[in-house]
C-alpha positions, 0 to 999 in steps of 0.5 A: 521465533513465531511471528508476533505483532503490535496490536493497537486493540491491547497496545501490546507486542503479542503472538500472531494466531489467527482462528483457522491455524492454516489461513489468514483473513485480512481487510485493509482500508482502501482509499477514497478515489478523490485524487491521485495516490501519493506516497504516503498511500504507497507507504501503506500499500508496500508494508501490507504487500510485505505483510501478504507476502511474508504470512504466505511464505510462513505458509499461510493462505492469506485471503487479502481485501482491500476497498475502495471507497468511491461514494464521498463528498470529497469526490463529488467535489471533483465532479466537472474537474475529473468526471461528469458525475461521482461514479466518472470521477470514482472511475477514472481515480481507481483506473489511475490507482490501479495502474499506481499499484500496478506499477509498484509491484503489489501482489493483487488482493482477492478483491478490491469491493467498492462501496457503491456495489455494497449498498444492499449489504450496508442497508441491511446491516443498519437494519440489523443495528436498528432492530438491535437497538444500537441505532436509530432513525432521525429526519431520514438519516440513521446514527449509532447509538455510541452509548449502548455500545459499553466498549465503545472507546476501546481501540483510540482509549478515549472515554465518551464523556470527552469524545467531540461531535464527529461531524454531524449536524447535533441537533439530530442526534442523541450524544454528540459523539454519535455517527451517521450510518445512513444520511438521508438525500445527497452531498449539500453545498456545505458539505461541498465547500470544504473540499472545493472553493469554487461552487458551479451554480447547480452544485453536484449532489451525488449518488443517492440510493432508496432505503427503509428511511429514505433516499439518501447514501451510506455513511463513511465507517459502515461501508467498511464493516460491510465489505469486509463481512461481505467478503470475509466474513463476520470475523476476520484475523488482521485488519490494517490501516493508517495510524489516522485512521484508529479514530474515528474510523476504526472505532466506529467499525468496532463499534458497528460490526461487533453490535451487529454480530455479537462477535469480535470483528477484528483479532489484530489491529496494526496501523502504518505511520504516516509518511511525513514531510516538512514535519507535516503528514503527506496528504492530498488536501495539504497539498504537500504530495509526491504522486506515486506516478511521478515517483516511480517515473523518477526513482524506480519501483525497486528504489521507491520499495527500498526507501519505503521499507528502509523503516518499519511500519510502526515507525514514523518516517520522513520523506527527503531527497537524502533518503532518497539518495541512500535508499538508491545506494542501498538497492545500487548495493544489493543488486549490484552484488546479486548480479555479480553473484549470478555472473560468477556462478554461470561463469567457468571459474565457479568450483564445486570444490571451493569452499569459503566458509565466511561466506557461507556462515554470513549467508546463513546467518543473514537467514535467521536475521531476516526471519527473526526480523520480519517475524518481530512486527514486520520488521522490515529495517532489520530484514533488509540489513540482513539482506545487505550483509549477503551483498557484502559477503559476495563482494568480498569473496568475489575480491578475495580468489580468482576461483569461487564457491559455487555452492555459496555464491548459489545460496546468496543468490536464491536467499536474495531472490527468496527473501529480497523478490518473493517477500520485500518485493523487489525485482532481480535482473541478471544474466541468468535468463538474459533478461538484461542482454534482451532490453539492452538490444531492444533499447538500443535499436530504439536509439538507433532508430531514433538517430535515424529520424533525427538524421531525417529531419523528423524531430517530432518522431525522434523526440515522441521516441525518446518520450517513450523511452523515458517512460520505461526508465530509460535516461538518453543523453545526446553526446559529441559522440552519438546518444548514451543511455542507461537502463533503469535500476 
């Protein structure tokens, strides 16, 4: 079965054929750098990883790019609390972000562009909108024209006679549903007040740029049309979003682009559901986020990925400990058996003559039900169970005989590797490479070198160490009989 996917654009299940039969562009929206990322943001970024991943291993050169916004009134509202201007605050947020993507095992995109480097593109592309007559200029700011788009409406089905103002002050504007591409001087105060309680007494204005209207900055939804054309060019396959994003944003970038260009802007739509907790979205401005620092410091990548994939993007999931939990025991499962795999195999009783049939039919069913899993709609709940099986089998061989069949337990091994590593992303340590007998050493020589400064008096310096440790993932626990550890999963 080829791949197929939900497109929000037709609201149905289709076949995946991109223009070039050979490659695939595809744009995700990035995120507006004004806190920290949580795991509502990790959710989407490990389906789209996922996606990345699962295109090139069907054989396609994926050209990924993914923005960051870093011109917003929600990030000037940081300024004096993260940064001494909107640039420092946007700054030190990417720096942070990056280092949270980093640390959740995500394939780099092509590019990450960021508004604030695009402003020529962006003016240039309100200029071709003005000059097409689908915007206009009003008190130095610029608004498309909503009405002279006939299609206007078709990825959220919404019908403009019901569309509400989007946010804008409507005496400027034309239809009340029309949106700001240009917006003439910096953030006011009022803007201001809605991300922040408490205004200094020169409150920050932001970044401001020169245009054919004015000083002023660009608007939310143009930013996007631009550096994805910038990049990617005026068509591109797959664009990915948040579910909260189909409107206003999405639309507007339909809008936008396929007025300025003539040309379809995006062939699939998919959009991730939100990530959900105590019945509301997880989000900064609730308040009710889990960073993905602090996430990946108690849980581990490989458990974070597992609980994050455990439900396919188009499904709405739920953030819990219990989730938590059995997403722990389902990684604990799967490792546990790729390691006891990778033992077996590179130990004397593993016979090029042992042949378990049931073993090596579940593996090769298992195959097929990944494949046919991530090929319908990403699927990755399905993907995983079929990886699940493999461990079971290998357990259940490895209990049956004292003598195991090399070629079957080799064939579990790479299909853990190549569907569970290269595509669902999780990381594999065993004994082939050593790489566990290698941490272990060095982790118990740090311990060991712990005990000593403790045993000098030098507490500070034990406990910085056991710090350090801790970062890494690995738990110390001091005990009547000296310390323990364990490594991270």
């Amino acid at each position: 079965m080829s791949l197929r996917v939900s497109n929000t654009l037709t609201g149905e299940t289709e076949p995946f054929e991109p223009r070039d039969p050979d490659s695939v562009l595809l744009y995700s929206c990035g995120l507006t750098v004004s806190d920290l990322p949580h795991l509502g943001h990790a959710r989407a970024w490990v389906h789209v990883d996922v996606m990345h991943r699962w295109l090139s291993w069907l054989g396609y050169d994926v050209r990924h790019v993914e923005n960051f916004t870093d011109v917003n009134e929600k990030i000037v509202a940081r300024v004096g609390e993260v940064g001494e201007n909107e640039a420092g605050v946007a700054h030190e947020m990417i720096d942070r972000t990056l280092t949270a993507m980093r640390s959740l095992n995500l394939l780099r995109a092509e590019v990450y562009p960021r508004v604030s480097e695009h402003v020529p593109e962006i003016v240039d592309l309100i200029e071709r909108l003005v000059e097409r007559g689908y915007a206009y200029e009003s008190n130095g700011s610029v608004y498309f024209d909503v009405t002279a788009f006939e299609e206007y409406g078709k990825l959220s089905n919404q019908e403009i006679e019901g569309m509400e103002s989007q946010g804008e002050e409507t005496g400027e504007k034309r239809h009340p549903a029309d949106f700001a591409l240009w917006k003439a001087g910096g953030v006011s105060p009022e803007a201001l007040a809605e991300h922040r309680e408490e205004l200094p007494e020169e409150p920050p204005v932001g970044q401001t740029w020169d245009s054919p209207w004015g000083e002023g900055r660009p608007g939310w939804h143009i930013e996007c049309s631009a550096m994805s054309m910038t990049h990617l060019g005026e068509s591109i396959d797959l664009h990915v979003g948040g579910q909260d994003l189909v409107f206003p944003h999405h639309e507007n970038e339909i809008a936008q682009s396929e007025a300025a260009t003539g040309e379809q802007f995006a062939r699939y739509w998919l959009h991730v559901r939100l990530l959900e907790t105590d019945g509301e979205k997880m989000s900064s401005s609730l308040g009710n986020f889990f960073t993905v620092e602090d996430a990946v410091d108690r849980f581990g990548v490989n458990v974070l990925r597992m609980f994050l994939l455990s439900t396919s993007y188009s499904s709405r999931q739920t953030y819990s400990e219990a989730a938590l939990s059995e997403a722990e025991d389902r990684w604990e499962r799967l490792s546990r058996a790729y390691e006891r795999a990778v033992d077996l195999v590179d130990g004397p009783d593993a016979r090029t003559k042992v042949d378990d049939g049931e073993l090596r039919e579940t593996v090769e069913s298992a195959r097929e039900a990944f494949v046919a899993g991530m090929n319908d709609d990403f699927n990755t709940r399905e993907a995983i169970a079929a990886l699940l099986s493999v461990a079971s089998a290998v357990n259940r061989h490895a209990d049956a005989t004292e003598r195991y069949d090399y070629r079957g337990l080799t064939r579990a091994i790479e299909t853990i590797e190549e569907f569970g590593g290269s595509v669902l992303g999780f990381t594999f340590v065993g004994g082939a490479d050593g790489t566990v007998e290698l941490a272990e050493k060095l982790v118990g020589l740090v311990v060991s070198l712990r005990e000593e400064e403790r045993e000098a008096g030098a507490y500070d310096r034990a406990d910085a160490l056991r710090e350090d440790l801790e970062r890494l993932g690995v738990t110390v626990e001091d005990g009547v009989d000296g310390p323990t550890y364990r490594l991270p999963e």
